[in-house]
C-alpha positions as CSV (number, residue, x, y, z in Angstrom):
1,X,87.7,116.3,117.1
2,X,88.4,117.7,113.6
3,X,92.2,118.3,115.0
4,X,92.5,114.9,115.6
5,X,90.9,113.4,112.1
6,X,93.5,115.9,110.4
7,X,96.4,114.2,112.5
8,X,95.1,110.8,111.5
9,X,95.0,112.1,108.0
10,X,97.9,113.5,108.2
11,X,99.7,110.0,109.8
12,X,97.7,108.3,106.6
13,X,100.0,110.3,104.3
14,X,103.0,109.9,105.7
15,X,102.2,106.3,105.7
16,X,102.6,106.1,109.7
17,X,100.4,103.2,109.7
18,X,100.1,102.5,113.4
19,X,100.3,106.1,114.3
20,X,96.9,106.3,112.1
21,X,95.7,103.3,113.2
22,X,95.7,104.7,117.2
23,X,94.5,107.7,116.0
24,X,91.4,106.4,113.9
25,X,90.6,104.1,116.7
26,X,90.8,106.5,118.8
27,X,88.3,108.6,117.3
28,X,86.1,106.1,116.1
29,X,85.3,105.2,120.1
30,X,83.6,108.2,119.7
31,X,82.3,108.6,116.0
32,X,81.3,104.7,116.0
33,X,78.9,106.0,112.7
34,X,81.9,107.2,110.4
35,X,81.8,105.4,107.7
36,X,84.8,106.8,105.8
37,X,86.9,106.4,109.1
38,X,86.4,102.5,108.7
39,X,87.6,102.9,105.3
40,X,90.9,104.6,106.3
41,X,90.7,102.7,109.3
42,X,91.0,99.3,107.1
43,X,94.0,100.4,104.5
44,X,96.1,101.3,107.3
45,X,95.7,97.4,108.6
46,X,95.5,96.5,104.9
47,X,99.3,98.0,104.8
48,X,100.3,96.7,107.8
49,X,99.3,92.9,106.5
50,X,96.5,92.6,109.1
51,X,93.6,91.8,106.4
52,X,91.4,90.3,109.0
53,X,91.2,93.8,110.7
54,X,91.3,95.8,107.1
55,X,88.0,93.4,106.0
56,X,86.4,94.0,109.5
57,X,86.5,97.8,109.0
58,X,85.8,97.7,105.0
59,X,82.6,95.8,105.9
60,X,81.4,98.0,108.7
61,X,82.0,100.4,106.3
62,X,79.9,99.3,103.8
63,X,77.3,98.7,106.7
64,X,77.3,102.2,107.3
65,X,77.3,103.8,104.3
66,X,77.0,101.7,101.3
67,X,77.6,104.3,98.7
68,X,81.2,104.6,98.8
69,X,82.9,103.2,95.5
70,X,86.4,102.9,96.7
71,X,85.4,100.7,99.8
72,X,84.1,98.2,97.7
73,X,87.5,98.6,95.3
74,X,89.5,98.3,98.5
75,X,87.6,95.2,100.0
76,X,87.7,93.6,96.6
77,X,91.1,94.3,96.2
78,X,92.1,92.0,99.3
79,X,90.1,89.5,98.3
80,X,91.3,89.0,94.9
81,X,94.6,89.0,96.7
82,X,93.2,85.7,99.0
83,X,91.9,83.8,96.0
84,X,88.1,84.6,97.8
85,X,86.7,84.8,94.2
86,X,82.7,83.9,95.5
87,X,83.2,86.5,97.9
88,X,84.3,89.0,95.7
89,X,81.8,87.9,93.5
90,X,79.2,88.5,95.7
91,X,80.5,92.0,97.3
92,X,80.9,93.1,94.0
93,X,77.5,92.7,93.0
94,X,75.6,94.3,95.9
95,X,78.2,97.3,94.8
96,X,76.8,97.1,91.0
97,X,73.1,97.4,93.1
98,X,73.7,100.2,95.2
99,X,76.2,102.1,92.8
100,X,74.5,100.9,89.3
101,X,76.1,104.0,87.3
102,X,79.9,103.3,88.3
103,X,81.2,100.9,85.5
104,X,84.5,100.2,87.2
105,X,82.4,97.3,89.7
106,X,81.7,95.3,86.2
107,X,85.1,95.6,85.3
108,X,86.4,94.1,88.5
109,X,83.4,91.6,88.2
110,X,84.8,90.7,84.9
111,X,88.1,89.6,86.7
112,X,86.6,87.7,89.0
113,X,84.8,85.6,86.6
114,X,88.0,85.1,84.3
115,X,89.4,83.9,87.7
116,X,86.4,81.6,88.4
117,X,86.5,80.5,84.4
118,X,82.8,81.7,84.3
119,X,84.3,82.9,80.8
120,X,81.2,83.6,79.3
121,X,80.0,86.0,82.1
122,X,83.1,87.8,82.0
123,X,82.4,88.4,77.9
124,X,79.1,89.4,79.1
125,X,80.1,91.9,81.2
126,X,83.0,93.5,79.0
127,X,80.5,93.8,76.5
128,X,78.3,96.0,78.5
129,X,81.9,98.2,79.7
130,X,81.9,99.1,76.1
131,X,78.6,99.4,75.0
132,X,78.9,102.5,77.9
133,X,82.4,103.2,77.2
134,X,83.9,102.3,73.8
135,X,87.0,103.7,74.6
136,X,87.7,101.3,77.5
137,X,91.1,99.4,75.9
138,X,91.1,97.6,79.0
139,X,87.6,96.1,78.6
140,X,89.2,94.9,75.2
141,X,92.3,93.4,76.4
142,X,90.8,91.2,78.7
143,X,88.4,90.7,75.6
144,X,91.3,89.4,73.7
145,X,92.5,87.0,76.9
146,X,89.3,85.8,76.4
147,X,89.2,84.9,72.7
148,X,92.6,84.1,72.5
149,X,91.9,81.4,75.2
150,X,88.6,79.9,73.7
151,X,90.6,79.6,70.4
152,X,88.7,82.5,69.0
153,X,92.0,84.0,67.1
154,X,90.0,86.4,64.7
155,X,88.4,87.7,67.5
156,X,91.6,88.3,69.9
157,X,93.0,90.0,67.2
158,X,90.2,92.4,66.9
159,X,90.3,93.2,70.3
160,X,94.0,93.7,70.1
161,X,93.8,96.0,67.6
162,X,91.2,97.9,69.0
163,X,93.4,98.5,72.1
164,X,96.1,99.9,69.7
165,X,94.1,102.5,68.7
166,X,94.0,104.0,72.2
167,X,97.3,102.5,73.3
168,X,99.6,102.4,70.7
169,X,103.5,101.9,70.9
170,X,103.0,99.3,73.8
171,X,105.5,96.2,73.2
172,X,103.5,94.1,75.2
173,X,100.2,94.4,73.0
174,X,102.3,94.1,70.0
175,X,103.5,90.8,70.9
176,X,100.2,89.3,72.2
177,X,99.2,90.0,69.1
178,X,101.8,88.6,67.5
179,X,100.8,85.6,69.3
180,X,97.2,85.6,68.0
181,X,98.6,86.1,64.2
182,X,100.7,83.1,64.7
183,X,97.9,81.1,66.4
184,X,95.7,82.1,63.8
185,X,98.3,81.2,60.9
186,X,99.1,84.6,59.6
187,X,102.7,84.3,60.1
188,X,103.7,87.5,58.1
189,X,101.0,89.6,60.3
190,X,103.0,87.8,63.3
191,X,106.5,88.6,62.2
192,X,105.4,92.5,61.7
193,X,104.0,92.6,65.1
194,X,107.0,91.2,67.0
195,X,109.3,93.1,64.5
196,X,106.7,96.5,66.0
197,X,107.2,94.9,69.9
198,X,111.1,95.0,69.0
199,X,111.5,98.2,67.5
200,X,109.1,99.8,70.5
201,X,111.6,98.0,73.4
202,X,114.6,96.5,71.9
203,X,115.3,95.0,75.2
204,X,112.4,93.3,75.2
205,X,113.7,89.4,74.9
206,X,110.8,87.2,74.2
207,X,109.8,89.3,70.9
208,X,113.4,88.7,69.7
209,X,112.7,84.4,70.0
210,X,109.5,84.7,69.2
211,X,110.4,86.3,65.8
212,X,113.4,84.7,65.0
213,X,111.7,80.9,66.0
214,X,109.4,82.2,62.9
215,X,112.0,83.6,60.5
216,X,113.8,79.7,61.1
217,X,110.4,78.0,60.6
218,X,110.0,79.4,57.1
219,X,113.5,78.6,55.6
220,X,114.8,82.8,56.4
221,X,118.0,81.1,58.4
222,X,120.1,84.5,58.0
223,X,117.4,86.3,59.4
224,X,116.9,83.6,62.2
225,X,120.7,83.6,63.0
226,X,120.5,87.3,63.1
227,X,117.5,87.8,65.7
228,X,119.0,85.0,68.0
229,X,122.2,86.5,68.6
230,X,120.6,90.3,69.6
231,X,117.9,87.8,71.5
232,X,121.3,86.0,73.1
233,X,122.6,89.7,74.2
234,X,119.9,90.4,76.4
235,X,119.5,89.9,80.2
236,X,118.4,86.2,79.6
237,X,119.7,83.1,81.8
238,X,123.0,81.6,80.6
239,X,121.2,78.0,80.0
240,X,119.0,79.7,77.9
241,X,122.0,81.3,75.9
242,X,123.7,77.9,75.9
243,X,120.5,76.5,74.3
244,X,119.9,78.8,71.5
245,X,123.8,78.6,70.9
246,X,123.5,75.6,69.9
247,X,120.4,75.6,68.0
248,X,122.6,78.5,65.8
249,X,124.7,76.0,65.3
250,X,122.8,73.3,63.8
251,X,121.2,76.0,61.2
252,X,124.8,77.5,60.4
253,X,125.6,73.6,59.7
254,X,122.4,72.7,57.9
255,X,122.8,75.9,55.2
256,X,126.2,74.5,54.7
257,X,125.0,71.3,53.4
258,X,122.2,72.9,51.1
């Protein structure tokens, strides 16, 4: 029997889906109480798109053996993918009550209530990630989603920057933050941080707008003209290119006039 698990195995990691699937079956006729075999049993249909199969076998899974983390991640995982947000909800806590130590369940139980806009769960649970793990930037980005979405600006930006200190040079943080500064009227804070964005991706486009829109709203036109045209020489659509063309335009012909 144990040659035939490592051929299944062995199928599983050379992602010969069906030829695992037979195999797993197969074996499973026979070991009908092996737990981990529904769990392999139910990625290989999960990769095949058959998710009623792969959520059949993570279930009888966790029927059998409801102390193994990543068949709960797995299950969870499929139904974030459906939009099933009670279900995972619910799966997700019986996980946090028979695996109370493994904080990864509250972080996925987070998820699910920012999907469900249960907003102030979601806080609630983040807030327990860190008092455990205080090093968790991921428990403070989503944080920051949260803030930022509530109009809580200071506190978004808190969270930002508390992710930088684990993650820094990450163009994508710089420019949420950016955003927060600007929604929080700090525009010089904003400009920096789309300015740090740029100079960690220069291809990143959105930065480029984002700061030169700024730079035009405060009366810097040179500096405007200057990060539209680098923002008009990235991979952007040639509508868009059309558009800020013109906007160039109209500030070239307004500093003429002043």
């Amino acid at each position: 029997m144990q040659s035939k698990i490592d051929k299944a195995l062995e199928c599983f990691k050379k992602q010969d889906w069906n030829g695992a699937i037979d195999l797993f079956s197969s074996i499973l006729e026979i070991e009908t109480d092996n737990a981990e075999l529904h769990n392999n049993l139910g990625l290989c249909y999960a990769n095949i798109g058959d998710d009623e199969k792969a959520e059949k076998n993570y279930l009888k899974c966790i029927e059998l053996n409801p102390k193994i983390p990543q068949c709960y991640i797995n299950l969870v995982d499929l139904y974030y993918k459906q939009k099933r947000i009670s279900e995972g909800i619910n799966i997700l806590s019986y996980a946090i009550d028979m695996l109370p130590d493994d904080i990864i369940f509250r972080h996925y139980l987070a998820r699910f209530y920012m999907e469900d806009t249960k907003q102030d769960l979601a806080i609630d649970e983040l807030v327990y990630i860190l008092e455990k793990q205080p090093d968790n930037y991921d428990a403070y980005y989503d944080l920051a989603k949260i803030y930022f979405e509530f109009g809580n600006y200071d506190s978004a930006i808190e969270n930002l920057e508390n992710v930088l200190e684990y993650k820094q040079d990450n163009e994508l943080i710089y420019y949420y933050l950016g955003e927060a500064y600007q929604a929080n009227d700090e525009i010089d804070k904003a400009i920096s941080n789309f300015l740090k964005a740029i100079a960690t991706n220069n291809k990143f486009p959105h930065a480029y707008k984002k700061v030169a829109i700024l730079f035009m709203a405060r009366g810097d036109y040179d500096d405007a003209i200057e990060y539209f045209e680098d923002y008009i020489n990235l991979d952007i659509p040639q509508e868009e290119k059309d558009n800020v063309n013109k906007l160039m335009q109209k500030i070239k012909n307004k500093c003429q006039f002043e």
